[in-house]
C-alpha positions as CSV (number, residue, x, y, z in Angstrom):
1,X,170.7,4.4,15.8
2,X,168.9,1.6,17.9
3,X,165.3,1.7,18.0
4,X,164.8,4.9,16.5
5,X,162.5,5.8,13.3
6,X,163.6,8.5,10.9
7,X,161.2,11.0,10.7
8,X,159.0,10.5,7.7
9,X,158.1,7.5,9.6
10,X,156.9,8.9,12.7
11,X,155.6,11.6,10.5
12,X,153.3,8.9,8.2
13,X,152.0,7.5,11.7
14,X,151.2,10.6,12.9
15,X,149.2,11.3,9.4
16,X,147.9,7.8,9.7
17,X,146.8,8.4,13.7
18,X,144.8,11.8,12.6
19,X,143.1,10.6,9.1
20,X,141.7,7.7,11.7
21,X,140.3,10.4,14.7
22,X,138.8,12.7,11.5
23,X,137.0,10.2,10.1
24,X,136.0,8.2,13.2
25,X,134.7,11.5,14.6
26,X,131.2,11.4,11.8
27,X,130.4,8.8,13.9
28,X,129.9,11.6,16.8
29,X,126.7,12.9,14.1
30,X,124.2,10.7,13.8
31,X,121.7,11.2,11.4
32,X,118.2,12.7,13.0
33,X,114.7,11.5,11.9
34,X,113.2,13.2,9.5
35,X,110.3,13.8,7.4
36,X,110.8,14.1,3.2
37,X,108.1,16.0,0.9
38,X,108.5,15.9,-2.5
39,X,105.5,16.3,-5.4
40,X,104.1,13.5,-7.3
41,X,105.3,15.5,-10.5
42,X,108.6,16.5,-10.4
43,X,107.0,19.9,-12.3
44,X,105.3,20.9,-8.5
45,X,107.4,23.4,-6.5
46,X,108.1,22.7,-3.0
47,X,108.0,26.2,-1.8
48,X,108.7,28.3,1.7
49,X,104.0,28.4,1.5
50,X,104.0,24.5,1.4
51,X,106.5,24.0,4.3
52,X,104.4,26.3,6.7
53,X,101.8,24.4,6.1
54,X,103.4,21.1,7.0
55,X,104.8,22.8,9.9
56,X,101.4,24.3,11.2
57,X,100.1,20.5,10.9
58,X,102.6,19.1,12.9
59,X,102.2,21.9,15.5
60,X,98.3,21.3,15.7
61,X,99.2,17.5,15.9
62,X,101.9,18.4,18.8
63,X,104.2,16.7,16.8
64,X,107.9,18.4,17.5
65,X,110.3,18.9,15.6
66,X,113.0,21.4,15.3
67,X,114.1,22.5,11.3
68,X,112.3,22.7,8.0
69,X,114.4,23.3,4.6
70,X,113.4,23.4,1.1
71,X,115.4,23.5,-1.9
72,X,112.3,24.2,-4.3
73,X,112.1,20.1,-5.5
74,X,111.5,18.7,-1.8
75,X,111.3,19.7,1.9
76,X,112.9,17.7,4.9
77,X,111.7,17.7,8.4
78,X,114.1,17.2,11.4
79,X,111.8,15.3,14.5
80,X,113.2,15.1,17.9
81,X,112.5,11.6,18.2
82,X,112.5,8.4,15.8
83,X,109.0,7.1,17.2
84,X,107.6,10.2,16.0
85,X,107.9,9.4,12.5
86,X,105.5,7.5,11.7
87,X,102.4,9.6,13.3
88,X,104.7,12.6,11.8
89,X,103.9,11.0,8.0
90,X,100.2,10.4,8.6
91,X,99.7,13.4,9.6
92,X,101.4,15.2,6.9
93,X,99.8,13.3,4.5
94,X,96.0,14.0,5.6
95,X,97.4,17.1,6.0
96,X,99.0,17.5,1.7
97,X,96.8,15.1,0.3
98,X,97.4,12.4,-2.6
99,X,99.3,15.3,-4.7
100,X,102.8,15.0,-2.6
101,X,105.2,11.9,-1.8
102,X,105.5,11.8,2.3
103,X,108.8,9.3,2.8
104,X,110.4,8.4,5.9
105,X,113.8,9.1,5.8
106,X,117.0,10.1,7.8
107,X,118.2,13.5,7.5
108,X,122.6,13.8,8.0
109,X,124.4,15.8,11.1
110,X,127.7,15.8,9.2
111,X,129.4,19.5,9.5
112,X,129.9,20.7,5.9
113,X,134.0,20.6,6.2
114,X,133.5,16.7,7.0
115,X,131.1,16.0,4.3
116,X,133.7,17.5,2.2
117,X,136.2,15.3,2.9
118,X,133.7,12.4,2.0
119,X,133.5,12.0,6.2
120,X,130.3,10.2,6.8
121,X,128.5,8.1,9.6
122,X,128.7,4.3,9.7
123,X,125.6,2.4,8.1
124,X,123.3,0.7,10.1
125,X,122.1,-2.7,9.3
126,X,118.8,-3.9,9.8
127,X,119.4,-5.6,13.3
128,X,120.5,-2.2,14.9
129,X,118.4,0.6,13.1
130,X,115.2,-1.6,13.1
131,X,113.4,-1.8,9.3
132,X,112.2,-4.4,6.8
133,X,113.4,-7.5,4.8
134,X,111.9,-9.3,2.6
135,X,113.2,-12.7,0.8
136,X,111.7,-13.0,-2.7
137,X,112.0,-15.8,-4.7
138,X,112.3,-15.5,-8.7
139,X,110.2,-17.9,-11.0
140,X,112.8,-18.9,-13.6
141,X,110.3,-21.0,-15.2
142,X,108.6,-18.2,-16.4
143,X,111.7,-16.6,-17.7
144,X,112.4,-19.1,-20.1
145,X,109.0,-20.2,-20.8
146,X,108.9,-16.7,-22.0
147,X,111.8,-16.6,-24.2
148,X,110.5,-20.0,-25.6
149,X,107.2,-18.0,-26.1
150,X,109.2,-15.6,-28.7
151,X,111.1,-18.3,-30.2
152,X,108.3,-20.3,-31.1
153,X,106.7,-16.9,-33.4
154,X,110.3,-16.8,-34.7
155,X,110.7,-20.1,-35.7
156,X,106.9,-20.2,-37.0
157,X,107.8,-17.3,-39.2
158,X,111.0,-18.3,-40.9
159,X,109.4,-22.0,-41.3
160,X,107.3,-20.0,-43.2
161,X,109.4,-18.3,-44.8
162,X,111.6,-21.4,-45.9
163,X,108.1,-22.9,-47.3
164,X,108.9,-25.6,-45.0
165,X,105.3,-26.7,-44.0
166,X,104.2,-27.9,-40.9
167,X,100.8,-29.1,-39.3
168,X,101.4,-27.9,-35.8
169,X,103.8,-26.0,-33.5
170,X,103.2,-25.3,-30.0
171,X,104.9,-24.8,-26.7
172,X,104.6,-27.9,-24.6
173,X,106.6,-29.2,-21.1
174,X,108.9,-26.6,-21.7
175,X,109.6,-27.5,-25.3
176,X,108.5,-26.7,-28.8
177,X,107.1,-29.1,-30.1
178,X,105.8,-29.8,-34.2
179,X,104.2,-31.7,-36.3
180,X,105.2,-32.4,-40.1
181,X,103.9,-33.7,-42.9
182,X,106.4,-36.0,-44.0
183,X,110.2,-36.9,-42.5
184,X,112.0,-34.8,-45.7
185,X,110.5,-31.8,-44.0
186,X,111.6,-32.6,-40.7
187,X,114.8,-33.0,-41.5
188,X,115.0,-29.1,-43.5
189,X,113.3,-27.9,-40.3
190,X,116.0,-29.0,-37.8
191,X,118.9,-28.1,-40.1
192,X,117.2,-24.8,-40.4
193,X,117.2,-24.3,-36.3
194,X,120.9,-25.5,-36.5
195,X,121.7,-22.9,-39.0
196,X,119.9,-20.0,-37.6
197,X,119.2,-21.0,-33.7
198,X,122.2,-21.5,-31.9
199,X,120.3,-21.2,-28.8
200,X,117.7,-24.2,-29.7
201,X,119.0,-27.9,-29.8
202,X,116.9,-30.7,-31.6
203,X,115.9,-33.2,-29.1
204,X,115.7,-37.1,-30.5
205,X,113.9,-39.4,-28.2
206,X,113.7,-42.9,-28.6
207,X,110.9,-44.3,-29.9
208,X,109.9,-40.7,-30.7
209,X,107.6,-39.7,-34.1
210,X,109.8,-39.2,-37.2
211,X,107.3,-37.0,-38.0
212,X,107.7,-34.8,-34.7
213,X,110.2,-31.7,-34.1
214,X,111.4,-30.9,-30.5
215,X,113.4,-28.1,-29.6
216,X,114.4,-27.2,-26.1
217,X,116.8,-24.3,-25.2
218,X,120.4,-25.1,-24.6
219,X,122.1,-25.6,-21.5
220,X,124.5,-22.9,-21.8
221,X,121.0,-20.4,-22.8
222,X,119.0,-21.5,-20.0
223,X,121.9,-20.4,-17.7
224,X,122.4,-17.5,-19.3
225,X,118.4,-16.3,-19.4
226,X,118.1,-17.3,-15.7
227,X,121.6,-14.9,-14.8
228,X,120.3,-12.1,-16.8
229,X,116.6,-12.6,-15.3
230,X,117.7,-12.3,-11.8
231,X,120.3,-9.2,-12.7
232,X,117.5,-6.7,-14.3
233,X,115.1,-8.4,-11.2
234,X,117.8,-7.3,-8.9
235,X,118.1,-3.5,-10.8
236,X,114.6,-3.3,-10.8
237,X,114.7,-4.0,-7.2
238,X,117.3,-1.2,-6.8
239,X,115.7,1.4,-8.3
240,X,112.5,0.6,-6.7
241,X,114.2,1.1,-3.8
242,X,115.9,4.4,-4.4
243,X,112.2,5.8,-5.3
244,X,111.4,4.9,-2.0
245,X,113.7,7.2,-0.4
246,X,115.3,4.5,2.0
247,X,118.6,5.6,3.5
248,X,121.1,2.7,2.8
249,X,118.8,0.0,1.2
250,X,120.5,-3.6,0.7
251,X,119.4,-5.5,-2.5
252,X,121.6,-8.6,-2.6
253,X,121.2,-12.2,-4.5
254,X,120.9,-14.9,-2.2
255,X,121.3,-19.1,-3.8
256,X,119.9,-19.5,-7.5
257,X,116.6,-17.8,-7.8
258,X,116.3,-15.9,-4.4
259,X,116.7,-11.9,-3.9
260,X,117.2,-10.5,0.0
261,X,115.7,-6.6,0.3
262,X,116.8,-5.0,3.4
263,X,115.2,-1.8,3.9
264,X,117.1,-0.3,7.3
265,X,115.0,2.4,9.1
266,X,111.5,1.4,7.3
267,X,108.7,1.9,9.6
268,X,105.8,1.8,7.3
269,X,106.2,-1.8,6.4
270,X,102.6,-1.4,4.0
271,X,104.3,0.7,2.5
272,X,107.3,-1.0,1.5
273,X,105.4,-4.7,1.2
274,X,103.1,-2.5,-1.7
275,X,105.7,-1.3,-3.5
276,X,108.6,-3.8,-3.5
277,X,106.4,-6.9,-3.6
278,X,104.1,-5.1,-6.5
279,X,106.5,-7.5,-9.1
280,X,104.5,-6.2,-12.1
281,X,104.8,-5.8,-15.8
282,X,103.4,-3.7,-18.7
283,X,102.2,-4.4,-22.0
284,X,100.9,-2.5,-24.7
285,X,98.3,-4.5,-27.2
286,X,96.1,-3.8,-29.5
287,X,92.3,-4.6,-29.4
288,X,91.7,-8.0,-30.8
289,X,89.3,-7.9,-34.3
290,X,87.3,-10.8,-35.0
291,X,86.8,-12.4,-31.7
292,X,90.3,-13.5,-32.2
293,X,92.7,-12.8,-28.9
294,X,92.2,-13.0,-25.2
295,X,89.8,-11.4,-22.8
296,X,90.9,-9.8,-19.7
297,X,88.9,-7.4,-17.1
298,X,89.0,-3.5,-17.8
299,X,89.5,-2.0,-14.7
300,X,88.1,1.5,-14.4
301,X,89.0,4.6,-11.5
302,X,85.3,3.6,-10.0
303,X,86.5,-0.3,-10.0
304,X,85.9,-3.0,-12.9
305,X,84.5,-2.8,-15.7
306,X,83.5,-4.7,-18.8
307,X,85.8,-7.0,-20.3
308,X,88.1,-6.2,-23.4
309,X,89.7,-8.3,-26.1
310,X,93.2,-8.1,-27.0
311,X,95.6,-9.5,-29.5
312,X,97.9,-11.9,-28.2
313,X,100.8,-10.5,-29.1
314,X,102.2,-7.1,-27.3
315,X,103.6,-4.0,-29.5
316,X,105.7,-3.1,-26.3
317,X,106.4,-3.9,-23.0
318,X,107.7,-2.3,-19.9
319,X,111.5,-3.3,-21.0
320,X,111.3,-0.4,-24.0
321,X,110.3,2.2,-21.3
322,X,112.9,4.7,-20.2
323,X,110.9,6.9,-18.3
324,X,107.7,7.7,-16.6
325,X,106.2,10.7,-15.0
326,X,102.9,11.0,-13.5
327,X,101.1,14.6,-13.9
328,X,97.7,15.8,-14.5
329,X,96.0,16.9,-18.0
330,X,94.5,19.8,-19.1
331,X,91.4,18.6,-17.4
332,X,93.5,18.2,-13.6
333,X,93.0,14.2,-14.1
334,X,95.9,12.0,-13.5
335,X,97.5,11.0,-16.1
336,X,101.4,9.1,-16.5
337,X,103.5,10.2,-19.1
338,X,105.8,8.2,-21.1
339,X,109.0,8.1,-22.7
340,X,110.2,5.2,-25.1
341,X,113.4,3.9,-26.2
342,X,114.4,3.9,-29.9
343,X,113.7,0.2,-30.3
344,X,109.9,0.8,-28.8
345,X,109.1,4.1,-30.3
346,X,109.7,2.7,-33.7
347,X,107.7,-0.3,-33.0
348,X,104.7,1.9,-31.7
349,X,105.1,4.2,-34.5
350,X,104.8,0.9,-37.4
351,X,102.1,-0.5,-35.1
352,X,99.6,2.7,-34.8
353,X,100.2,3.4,-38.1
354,X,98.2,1.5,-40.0
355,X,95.5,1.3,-37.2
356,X,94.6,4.9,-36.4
357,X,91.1,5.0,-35.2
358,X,91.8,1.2,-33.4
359,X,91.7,1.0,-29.6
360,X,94.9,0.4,-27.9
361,X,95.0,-1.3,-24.4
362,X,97.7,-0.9,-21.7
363,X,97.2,-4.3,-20.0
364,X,99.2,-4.1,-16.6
365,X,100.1,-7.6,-15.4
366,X,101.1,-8.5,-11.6
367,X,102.4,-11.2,-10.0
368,X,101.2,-12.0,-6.5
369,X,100.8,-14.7,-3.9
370,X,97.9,-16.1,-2.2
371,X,97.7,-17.8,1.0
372,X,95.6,-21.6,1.1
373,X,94.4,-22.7,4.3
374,X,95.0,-26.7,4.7
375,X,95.3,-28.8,7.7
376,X,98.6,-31.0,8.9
377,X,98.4,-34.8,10.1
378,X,98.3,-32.9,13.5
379,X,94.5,-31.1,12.7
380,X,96.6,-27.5,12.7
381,X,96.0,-25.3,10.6
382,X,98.8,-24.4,8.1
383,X,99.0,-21.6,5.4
384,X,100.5,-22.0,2.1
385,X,101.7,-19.1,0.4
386,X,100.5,-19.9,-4.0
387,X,101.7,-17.6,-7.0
388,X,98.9,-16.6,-9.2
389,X,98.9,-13.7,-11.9
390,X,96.8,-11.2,-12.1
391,X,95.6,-9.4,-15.7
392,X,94.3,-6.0,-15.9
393,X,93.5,-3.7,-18.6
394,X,93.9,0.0,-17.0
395,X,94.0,1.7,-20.1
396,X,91.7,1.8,-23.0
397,X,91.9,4.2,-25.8
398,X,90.9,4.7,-29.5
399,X,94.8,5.9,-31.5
400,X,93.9,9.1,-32.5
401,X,97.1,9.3,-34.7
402,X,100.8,7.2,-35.1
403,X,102.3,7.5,-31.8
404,X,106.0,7.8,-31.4
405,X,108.7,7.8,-28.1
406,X,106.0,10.2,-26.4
407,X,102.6,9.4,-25.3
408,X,100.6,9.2,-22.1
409,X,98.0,7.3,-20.5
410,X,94.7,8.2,-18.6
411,X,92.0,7.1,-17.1
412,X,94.0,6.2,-13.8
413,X,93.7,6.9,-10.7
414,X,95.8,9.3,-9.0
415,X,97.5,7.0,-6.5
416,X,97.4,4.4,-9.1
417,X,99.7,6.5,-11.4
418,X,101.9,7.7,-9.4
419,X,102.7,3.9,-8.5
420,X,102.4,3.2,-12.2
421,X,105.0,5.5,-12.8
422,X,107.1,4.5,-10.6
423,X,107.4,0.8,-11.6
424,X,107.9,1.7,-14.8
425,X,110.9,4.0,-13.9
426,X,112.2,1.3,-11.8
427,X,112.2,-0.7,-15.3
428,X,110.4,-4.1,-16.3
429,X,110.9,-8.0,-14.6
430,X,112.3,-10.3,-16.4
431,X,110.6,-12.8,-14.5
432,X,107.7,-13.1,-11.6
433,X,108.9,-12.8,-8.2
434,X,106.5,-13.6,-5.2
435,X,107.4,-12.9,-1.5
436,X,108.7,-16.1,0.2
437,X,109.7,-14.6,3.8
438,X,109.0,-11.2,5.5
439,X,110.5,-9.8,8.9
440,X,109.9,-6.5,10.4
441,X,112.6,-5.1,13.2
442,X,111.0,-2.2,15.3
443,X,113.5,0.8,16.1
444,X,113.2,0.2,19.4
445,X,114.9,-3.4,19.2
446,X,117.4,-1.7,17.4
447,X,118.2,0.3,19.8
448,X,118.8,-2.4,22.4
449,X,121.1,-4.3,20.4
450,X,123.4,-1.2,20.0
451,X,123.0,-0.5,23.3
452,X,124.3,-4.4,24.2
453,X,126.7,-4.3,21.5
454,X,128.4,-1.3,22.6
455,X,128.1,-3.1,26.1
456,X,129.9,-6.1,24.8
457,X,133.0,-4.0,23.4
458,X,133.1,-1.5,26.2
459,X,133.4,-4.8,29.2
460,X,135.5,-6.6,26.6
461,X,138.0,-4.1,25.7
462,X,138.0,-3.1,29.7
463,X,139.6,-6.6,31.1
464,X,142.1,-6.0,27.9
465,X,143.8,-3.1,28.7
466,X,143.6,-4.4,32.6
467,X,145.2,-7.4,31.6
468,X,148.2,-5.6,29.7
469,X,148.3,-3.5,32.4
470,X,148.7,-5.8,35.1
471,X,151.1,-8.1,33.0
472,X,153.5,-5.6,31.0
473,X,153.1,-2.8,32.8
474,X,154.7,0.0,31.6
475,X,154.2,-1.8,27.9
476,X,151.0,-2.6,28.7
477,X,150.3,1.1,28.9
478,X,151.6,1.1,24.9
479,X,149.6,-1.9,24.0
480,X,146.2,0.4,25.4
481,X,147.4,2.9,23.5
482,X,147.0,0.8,20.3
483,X,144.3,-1.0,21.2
484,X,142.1,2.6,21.7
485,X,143.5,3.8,18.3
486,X,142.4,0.1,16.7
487,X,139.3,0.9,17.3
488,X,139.6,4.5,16.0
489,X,140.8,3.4,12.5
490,X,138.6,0.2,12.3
491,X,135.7,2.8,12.6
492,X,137.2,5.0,10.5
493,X,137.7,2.8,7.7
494,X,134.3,1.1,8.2
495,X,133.0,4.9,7.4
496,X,134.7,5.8,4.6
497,X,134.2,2.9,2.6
498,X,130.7,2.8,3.2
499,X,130.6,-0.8,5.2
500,X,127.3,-1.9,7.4
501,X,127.8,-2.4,10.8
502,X,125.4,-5.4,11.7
503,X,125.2,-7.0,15.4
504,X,127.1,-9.7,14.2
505,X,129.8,-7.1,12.9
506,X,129.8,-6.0,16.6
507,X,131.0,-9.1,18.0
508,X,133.3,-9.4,15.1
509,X,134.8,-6.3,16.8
510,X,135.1,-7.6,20.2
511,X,136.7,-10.7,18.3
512,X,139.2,-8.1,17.2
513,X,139.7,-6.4,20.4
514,X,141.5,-9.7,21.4
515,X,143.0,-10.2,18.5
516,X,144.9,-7.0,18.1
517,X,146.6,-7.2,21.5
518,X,148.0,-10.5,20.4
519,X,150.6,-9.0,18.6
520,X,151.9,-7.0,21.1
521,X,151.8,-10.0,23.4
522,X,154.2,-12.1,21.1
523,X,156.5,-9.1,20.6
524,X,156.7,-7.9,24.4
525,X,157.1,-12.0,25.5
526,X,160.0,-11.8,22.8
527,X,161.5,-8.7,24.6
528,X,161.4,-10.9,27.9
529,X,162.9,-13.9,26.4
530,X,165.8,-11.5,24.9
531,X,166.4,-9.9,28.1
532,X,166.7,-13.6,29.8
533,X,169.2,-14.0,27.2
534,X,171.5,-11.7,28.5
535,X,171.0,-8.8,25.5
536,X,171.2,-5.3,26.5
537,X,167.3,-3.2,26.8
538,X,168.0,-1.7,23.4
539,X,169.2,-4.6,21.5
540,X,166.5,-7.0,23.0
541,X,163.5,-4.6,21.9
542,X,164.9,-4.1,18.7
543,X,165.2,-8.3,18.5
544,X,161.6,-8.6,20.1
545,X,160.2,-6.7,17.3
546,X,162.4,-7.9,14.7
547,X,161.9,-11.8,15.5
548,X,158.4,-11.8,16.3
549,X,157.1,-10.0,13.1
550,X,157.3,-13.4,11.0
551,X,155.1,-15.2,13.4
552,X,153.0,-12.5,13.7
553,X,152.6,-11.8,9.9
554,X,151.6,-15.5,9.5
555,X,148.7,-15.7,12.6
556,X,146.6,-12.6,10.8
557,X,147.4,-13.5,7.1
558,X,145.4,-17.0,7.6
559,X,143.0,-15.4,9.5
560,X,142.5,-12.9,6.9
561,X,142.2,-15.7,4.5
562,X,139.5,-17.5,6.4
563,X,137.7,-14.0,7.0
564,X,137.2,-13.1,3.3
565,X,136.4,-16.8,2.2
566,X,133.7,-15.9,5.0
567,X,133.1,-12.6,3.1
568,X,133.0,-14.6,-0.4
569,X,130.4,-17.5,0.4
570,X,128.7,-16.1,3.4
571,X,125.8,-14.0,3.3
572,X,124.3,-11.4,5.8
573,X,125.3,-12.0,8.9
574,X,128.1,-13.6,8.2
575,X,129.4,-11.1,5.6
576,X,129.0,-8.5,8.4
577,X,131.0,-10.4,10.7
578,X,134.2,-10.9,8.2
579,X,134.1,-7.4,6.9
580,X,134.2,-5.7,10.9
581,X,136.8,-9.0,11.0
582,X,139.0,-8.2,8.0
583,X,139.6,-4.4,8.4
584,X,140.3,-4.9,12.1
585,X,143.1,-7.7,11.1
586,X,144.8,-4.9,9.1
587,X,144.2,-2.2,11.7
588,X,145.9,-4.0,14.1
589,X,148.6,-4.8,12.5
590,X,149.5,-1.5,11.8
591,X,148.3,-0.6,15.7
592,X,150.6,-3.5,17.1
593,X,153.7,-3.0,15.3
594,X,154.1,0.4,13.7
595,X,152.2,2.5,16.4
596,X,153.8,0.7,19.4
597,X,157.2,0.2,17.8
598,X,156.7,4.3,17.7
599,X,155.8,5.2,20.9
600,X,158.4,2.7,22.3
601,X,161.4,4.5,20.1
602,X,160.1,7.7,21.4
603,X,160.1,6.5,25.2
604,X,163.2,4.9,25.6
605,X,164.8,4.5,21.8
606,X,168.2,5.6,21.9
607,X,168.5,6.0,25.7
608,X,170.7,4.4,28.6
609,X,167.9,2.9,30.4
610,X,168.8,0.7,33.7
611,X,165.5,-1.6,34.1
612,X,162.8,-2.1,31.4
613,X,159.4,-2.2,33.1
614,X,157.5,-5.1,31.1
């Protein structure tokens, strides 16, 4: 029969049309501001006791809120009001002291039966919830000069071991660089490297010393070094992040050597800046013997003091740590407990071996930026962000026996161990990074863009369904239809698969409001033309429909094209406006021919119908 759908079809856009409304409608529970507790050891029980007390605090501080829970680990508490959070933490933190983590953080609204069904509001981006972001850039440089650094002891000792001899061999312009004794052992030195260092390549120079060696790393090794540096900088990152407690954090690679942290909903921008931009490593050395080594500043709890030498050379780093956990000894001082990999616990266990009664140092390296104040050709004033590393012993102790996986470290602080602790969790750099560019976003600027964004769509989509109104009348009332439901499932999808909405996202909807009544425009002009064309009301729907899917098909599959190219190469704003942009090109398709096509066969499908109203 003409224009009518059997039923499994009506049936699967009825299922399609209620999977959109149920997971549109977590959008209707957004996420209140809220307060998270949780101890500095994750031994310390967060108890009903400890959440009066946090509750009495905010009470004295007239500070409301409205619900406390605990589930023994960690306490939330709901505030009325987002500009009451960060007054909320300060006060909570006098209140608990340096022994509890106080987070900012953004407690869900979801009813239980939607959270079952993995129903869950949109994310925010940074534009619309207010936060942090911070553009660091990553010194590759140091990344290979490092991994030059351990090829150089490698190819030292199996020079050695060859009884090839050598005069000299040092790191130098990003090369190793030696001197021989004669040609002959040149010659067995490079055709070693080729046997055994695939990674190394021989450099010949003209005019260069026959009796000089340079290696430099290989094209196809720097690349790879640089890729892996920026992957564990960008996991790092991550789990920094995570220890935070920041409710949908973005971590994202942007160019070569450049990482973007967006931190959505951040007030306490110290906060962040000390934790993110703390790009620090650890290493574990012994103390030098015979004035041989290097001297760095011990720096005690009460501030520095005297200098120590270590050996050159680490026993571990911050790579062969797989966990950290700050606590307090026997004693009540802080202390950070740590847990090595296999690979680390058997090189601190052959290292403290043979040196029991030696002092071991825990020398905790950062990498930071200063600013330099110099003057333009104009006389203004202009400051210059410079990288410079900082070296710190923290740690100082005599081995009392072989260590193994499990050790600990004192003499800390106890905010400094609780930090130390979680770096270390949040795993090693593979490289320096410094911070290049930092933007804060208030909440309350936020707030006005999703006030003007909803704005935008609600005016936009208004003259659309008055324009299909006004033009196709009683079709234009099925085009409106669509268009509402468009929305619905673009919002629904955009929730369920986890996407950021970002301002730019917004007018990528409004973009989309157009766009989806563009099909029904073609099909319903099609109708018209049939019905010029002297076909009967049932044959020239069917036709409309029929004829103008091809040309419809074709419009959104190039735009599709062009929106996930935008998705591909673009970055932040642009990769918010192509994903609102994609899903709403496939929305409305189904919106603009299925849905319509529907309601159409169930208006007059089938029926003897004098005058069509379009």
């Amino acid at each position: 029969m003409p224009n009518k759908f059997p039923l499994w079809k009506n049936l699967m856009v009825l299922l399609v049309v209620v999977f959109g409304f149920i997971y549109a409608s977590a959008n209707l529970f957004p996420p209140d501001p809220a307060i998270q507790l949780s101890g500095q050891s994750g031994a310390m029980q967060i108890d009903a006791a400890v959440l009066e007390k946090v509750e009495q605090s905010l009470d004295e501080a007239g500070i409301e809120y409205f619900a406390g829970e605990t589930d023994g680990e960690s306490l939330l508490v709901r505030l009325r009001d987002i500009d009451l959070q960060l007054r909320a933490k300060e006060v909570i933190q006098a209140e608990m002291g340096g022994d509890y983590i106080v987070a900012l953080n953004l407690a869900p609204t979801t009813p239980q039966w939607l959270s079952d069904l993995g129903g869950k509001p949109m994310k925010l981006g940074l534009d619309l919830s207010g936060g942090v972001h911070f553009l660091l850039e990553v010194d590759l440089d140091s990344a290979l000069a490092t991994r030059l650094e351990g090829d150089l002891e490698d190819v030292k000792k199996a020079l050695r071991e060859a009884r090839i001899r050598y005069r000299s061999l040092l790191l130098k312009d990003g090369q190793i660089v030696g001197q021989f004794r004669d040609a002959e052992q040149v010659e067995k030195a490079e055709a070693l490297i080729r046997t055994n260092y695939r990674d190394l390549q021989p450099l010949s120079e003209p005019g260069q010393n026959p009796l000089v060696m340079k290696l430099k790393l290989s094209d196809l090794a720097s690349r790879d070094i640089e890729d892996n540096a920026i992957k564990q900088n960008l996991t790092s990152l991550r789990n920094r992040v995570n220890e935070l407690g920041v409710s949908e954090p973005l971590v994202s690679r942007q160019g070569k050597n450049r990482i973007v942290v967006e931190l959505p909903g951040v007030q306490d921008t110290a906060e962040a800046k000390r934790i993110i931009g703390k790009t620090a490593n650890l290493e574990f050395r012994l103390a030098a013997q015979d004035r041989v080594g290097e001297v760095f500043n011990f720096r005690t709890p009460s501030g520095q003091g005297p200098d120590a030498r270590l050996e050159s050379k680490a026993v571990i780093t911050g790579e062969n740590v797989t966990d950290a956990r700050a606590s307090f000894d026997e004693n009540g001082r802080p202390q950070v407990n740590i847990t090595l990999d296999a690979k680390g616990g058997w090189q601190m266990g052959y290292a403290t071996r043979d040196n029991i009664g030696r002092r071991l140092g825990v020398l905790f390296i950062e990498y930071k930026t200063k600013l330099e104040k110099s003057r333009d050709e104009n006389g203004e004033l202009v400051l210059t962000p410079v990288p410079f590393v900082e070296k710190n012993i923290i740690s100082l102790a005599t081995v009392q026996a072989q260590l193994g996986k499990q050790f600990r470290i004192t003499g800390l602080e106890q905010r400094e161990s609780s930090e130390l602790a979680l770096l270390l969790r949040a795993g090693a750099l593979a490289a320096p990074m410094y911070i290049v560019e930092e933007r804060t976003i208030g909440p309350s600027l936020g707030a006005d863009n999703i006030e003007l964004g909803v704005k935008s769509v609600t005016v936009g989509m208004v003259l659309v369904l008055l324009f299909m109104l006004v033009i196709y009348r009683a079709f234009g009332v099925f085009a409106n239809v669509a268009l509402a439901m468009n929305l619905v499932l673009l919002i629904a999808f955009m929730s369920l698969m986890g996407a950021t909405l970002t301002l730019p996202g917004i007018a990528g909807i409004v973009l989309t409001v157009g766009m989806a009544v563009d099909a029904n425009v073609l099909i319903f002009s099609r109708i018209r033309e049939e019905l010029a064309a002297g076909s009967s009301i049932q044959g020239a729907i069917s036709g409309g429909y029929d004829r103008a899917f091809v040309s419809i098909l074709d419009a959104n599959v190039t735009t599709l094209i062009v929106a996930l190219i935008l998705f591909l190469i673009g970055s932040g704003p642009v990769q918010g406006f192509a994903v609102t942009l994609s899903i709403g090109i496939l929305t409305s398709m189904f919106t603009a021919i299925l849905l319509t096509r529907s309601l159409v066969n169930l208006t007059v499908g089938g029926r003897k119908i004098e005058k069509l109203w379009i």
